[in-house]
C-alpha positions in Angstrom: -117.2 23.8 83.1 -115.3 22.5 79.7 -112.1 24.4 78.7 -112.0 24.2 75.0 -108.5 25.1 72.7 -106.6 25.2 70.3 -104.8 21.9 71.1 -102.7 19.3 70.6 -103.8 15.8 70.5 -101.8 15.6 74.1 -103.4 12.5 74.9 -103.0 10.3 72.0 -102.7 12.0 69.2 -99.9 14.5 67.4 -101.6 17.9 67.0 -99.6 20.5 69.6 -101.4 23.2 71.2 -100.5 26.5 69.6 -97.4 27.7 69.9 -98.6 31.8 70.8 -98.2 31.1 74.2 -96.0 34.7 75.6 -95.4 33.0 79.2 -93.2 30.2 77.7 -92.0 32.9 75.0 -90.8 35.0 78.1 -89.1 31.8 80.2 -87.2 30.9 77.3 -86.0 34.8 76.4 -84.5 35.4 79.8 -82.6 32.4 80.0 -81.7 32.6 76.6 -79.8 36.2 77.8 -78.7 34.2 81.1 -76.6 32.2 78.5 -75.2 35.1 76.4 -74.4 37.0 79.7 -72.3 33.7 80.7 -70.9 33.5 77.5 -69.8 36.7 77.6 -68.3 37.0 80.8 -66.5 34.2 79.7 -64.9 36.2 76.4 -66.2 33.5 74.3 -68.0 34.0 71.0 -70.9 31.7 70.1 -69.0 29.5 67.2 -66.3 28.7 70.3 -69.4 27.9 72.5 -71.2 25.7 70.4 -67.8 24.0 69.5 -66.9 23.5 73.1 -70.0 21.8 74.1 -71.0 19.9 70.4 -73.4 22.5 69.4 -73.6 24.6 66.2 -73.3 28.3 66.2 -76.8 28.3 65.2 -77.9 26.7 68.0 -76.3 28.6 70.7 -78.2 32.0 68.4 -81.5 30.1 68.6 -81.1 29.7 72.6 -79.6 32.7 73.2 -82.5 34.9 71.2 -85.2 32.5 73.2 -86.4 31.0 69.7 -84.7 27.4 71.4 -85.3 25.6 73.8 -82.3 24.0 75.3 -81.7 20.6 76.3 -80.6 19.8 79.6 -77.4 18.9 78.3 -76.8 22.5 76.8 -77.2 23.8 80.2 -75.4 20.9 82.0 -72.4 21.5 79.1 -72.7 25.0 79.1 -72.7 25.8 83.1 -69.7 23.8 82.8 -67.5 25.1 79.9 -68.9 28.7 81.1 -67.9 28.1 85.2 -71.3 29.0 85.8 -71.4 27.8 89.1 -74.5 25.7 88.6 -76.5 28.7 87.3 -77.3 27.1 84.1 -78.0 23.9 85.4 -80.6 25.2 88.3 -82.5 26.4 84.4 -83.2 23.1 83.4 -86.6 23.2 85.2 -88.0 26.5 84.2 -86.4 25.5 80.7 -88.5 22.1 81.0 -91.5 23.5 81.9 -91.6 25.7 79.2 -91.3 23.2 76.6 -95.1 22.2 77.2 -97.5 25.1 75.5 -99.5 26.2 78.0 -102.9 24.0 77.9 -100.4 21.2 78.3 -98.9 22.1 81.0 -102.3 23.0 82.4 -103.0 18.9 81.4 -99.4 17.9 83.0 -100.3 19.6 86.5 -103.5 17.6 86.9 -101.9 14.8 85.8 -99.5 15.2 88.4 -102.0 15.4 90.9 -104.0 12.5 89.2 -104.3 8.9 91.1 -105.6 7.4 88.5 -105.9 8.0 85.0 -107.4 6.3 82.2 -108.0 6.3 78.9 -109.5 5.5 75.6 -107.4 5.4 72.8 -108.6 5.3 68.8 -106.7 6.3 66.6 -102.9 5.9 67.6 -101.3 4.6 70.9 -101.9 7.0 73.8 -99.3 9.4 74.1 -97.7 8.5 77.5 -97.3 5.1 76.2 -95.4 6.2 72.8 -91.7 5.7 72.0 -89.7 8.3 71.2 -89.7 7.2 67.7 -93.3 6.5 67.5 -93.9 10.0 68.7 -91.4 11.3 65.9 -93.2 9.6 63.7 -96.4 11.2 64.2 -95.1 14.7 64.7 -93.1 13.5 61.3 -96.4 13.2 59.6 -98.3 16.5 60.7 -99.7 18.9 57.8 -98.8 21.4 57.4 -95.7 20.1 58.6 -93.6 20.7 61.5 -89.7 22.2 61.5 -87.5 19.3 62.3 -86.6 21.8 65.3 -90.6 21.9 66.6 -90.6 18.1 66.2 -87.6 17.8 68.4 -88.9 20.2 70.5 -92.4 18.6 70.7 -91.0 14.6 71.0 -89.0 16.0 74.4 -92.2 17.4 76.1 -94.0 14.4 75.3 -91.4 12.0 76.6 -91.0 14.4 79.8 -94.6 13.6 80.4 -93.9 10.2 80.9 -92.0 10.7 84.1 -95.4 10.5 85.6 -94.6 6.7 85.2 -91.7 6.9 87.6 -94.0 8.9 90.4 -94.3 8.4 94.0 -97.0 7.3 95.5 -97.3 5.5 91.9 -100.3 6.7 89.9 -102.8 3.8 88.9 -103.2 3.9 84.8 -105.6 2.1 82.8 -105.5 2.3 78.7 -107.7 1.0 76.3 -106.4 0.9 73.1 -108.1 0.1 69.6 -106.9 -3.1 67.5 -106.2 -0.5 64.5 -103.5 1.4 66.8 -101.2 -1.5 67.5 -101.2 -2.7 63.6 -101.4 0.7 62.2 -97.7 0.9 60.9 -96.7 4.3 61.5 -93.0 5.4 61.5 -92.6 2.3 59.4 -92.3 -1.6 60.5 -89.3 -1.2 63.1 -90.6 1.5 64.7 -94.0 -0.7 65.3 -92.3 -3.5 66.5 -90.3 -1.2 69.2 -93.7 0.2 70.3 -95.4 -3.3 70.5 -92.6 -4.0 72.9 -92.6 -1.1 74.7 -96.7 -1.8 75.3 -95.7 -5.1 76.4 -93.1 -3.8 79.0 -95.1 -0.9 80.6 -98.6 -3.0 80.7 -96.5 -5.5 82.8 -96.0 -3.1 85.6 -98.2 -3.5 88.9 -100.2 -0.2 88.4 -100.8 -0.4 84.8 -103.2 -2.0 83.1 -103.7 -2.5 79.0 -106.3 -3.6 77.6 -107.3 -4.1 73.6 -110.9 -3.4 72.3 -110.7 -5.8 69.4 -112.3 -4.6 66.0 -114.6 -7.1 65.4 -117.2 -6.3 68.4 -120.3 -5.4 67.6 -121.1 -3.2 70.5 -119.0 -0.5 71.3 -119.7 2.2 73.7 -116.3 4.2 72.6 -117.7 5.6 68.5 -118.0 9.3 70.0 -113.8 9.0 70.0 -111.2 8.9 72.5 -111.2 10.4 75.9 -109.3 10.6 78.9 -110.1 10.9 82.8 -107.9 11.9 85.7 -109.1 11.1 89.2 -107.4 13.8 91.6 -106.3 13.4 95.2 -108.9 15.7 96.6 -111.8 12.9 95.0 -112.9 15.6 91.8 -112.4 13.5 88.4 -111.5 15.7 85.2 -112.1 14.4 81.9 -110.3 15.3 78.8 -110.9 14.5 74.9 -109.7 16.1 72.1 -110.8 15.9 67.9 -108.5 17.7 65.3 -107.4 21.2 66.5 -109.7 21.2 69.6 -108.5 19.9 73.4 -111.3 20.4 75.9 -110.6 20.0 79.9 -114.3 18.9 81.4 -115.2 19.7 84.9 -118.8 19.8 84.5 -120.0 17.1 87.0 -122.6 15.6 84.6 -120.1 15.8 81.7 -118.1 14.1 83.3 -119.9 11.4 84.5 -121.2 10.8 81.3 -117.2 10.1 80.3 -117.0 8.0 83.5 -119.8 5.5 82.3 -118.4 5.8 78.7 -115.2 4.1 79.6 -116.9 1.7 82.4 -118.8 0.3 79.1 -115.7 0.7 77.2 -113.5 -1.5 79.5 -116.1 -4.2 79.9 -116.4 -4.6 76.4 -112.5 -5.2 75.7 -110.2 -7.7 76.1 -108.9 -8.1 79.6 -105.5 -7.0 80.7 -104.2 -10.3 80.2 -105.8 -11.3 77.3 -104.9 -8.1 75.9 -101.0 -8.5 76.8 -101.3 -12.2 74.3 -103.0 -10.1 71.9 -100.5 -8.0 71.7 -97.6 -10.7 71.6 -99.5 -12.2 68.5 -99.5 -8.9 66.6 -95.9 -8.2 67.5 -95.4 -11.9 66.4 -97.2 -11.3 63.1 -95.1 -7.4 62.4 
């Protein structure tokens, strides 16, 4: 069975999933009034908030009318100048959860049940291996464009994502990336050398592996696009690919074996992880 939406290149690329999504709508609305009830009780207006914990009026507004999300150190501030006893904090969950649109966090919960994952990039670098700027870049560059709010918004849910990194039992990842994403200059020449580095630090890990498929090959099992698999603890692999505005979840057993001898091909024909690794020195070398 495939699951097919409206969706954000979650994976790789920088196209959210839409943004009607009432159960996040809902989570953000009640602890937005959780805030104003605090603030209240507390005899302060919004302007004294927002200047007691380095926000603007506007901001405490947004969160308070649910059009925000806030950031863990809103709550953290907040709970704190409000004596909230910890009730704001104890948010930050439901708060973070509610950042991802809901196909994401539909993605996020297999991923967190994933023990291995891999992945075929083509177009930019793979979203869990982005750097915060590289992923504000891309957001940066969406059209119609994004509010400087939404991009803000969408950076900290994909960075969140990343925590998957930092699991235990630790995950085993394997990326292939095309040549064109690591000299592809987006966000500008800085922000491509802090992601070359950042590839070089997390394909050094023990559970990660990077490889390059380098542009000149002649065979190349990977022209239908990128695509994505997650191996889940119970044995059952999902696979995942996305093209403009549509984000498919595959179940379908054939489907997805199809994807599984897809990236097989794909990763034999690459570099290997540590011929990739130089590879990527040398283009770092050359930015």
């Amino acid at each position: 069975m495939g699951v097919t939406g409206q969706g954000p290149q979650s994976g790789d690329g920088m196209e959210p999933y839409g943004t009607d999504d009432e159960e996040s709508a809902a989570v953000l609305r009640t602890v937005g009034r959780i805030v104003k009830m605090c603030r209240e009780r507390a005899g302060l207006t919004q302007a004294e908030l927002g200047t007691a914990i380095g926000y603007s009026e506007e901001q405490v507004s947004s969160v308070e009318r649910g059009r925000r999300a806030p950031s863990p150190a809103f709550l953290e501030a907040a709970d704190r100048v409000l004596d909230a006893g910890g009730l704001l904090i104890g948010l930050k969950k439901d708060v973070e959860q509610a950042r991802y649109p809901k196909k994401v966090r539909d993605l996020a919960k297999l991923q967190a049940e994933a023990v291995e994952l891999c992945a075929y990039a083509n177009s930019v670098v793979h979203g869990l291996l982005q750097t915060p700027e590289y992923a504000r870049a891309l957001y940066g560059m969406r059209r119609p464009p994004f509010s400087e709010e939404e991009v803000e918004r969408l950076v900290a849910a994909r960075l969140a994502r990343q925590e998957i990194f930092d699991r235990q039992p630790a995950p085993v990842f394997s990326f292939v990336q095309e040549e064109v994403t690591l000299r592809r200059p987006l966000g500008g020449r800085m922000v491509m050398r802090k992601q070359l580095e950042h590839l070089l630090e997390i394909g050094n890990r023990r559970n990660v592996e990077i490889q390059v498929m380098p542009t000149d090959r002649e065979d190349h099992a990977g022209l239908s696009g990128s695509l994505q698999l997650l191996r889940l603890k119970e044995g059952d692999t999902v696979g995942h690919n996305e093209v403009q505005l549509t984000s498919r979840l595959i179940s379908h057993p054939r489907e997805v074996q199809i994807h599984e001898i897809r990236y097989g091909i794909i990763r034999a024909q690459a570099l290997a992880p540590r011929e990739s690794l130089a590879f990527i020195e040398k283009v770092l070398g050359e930015t």
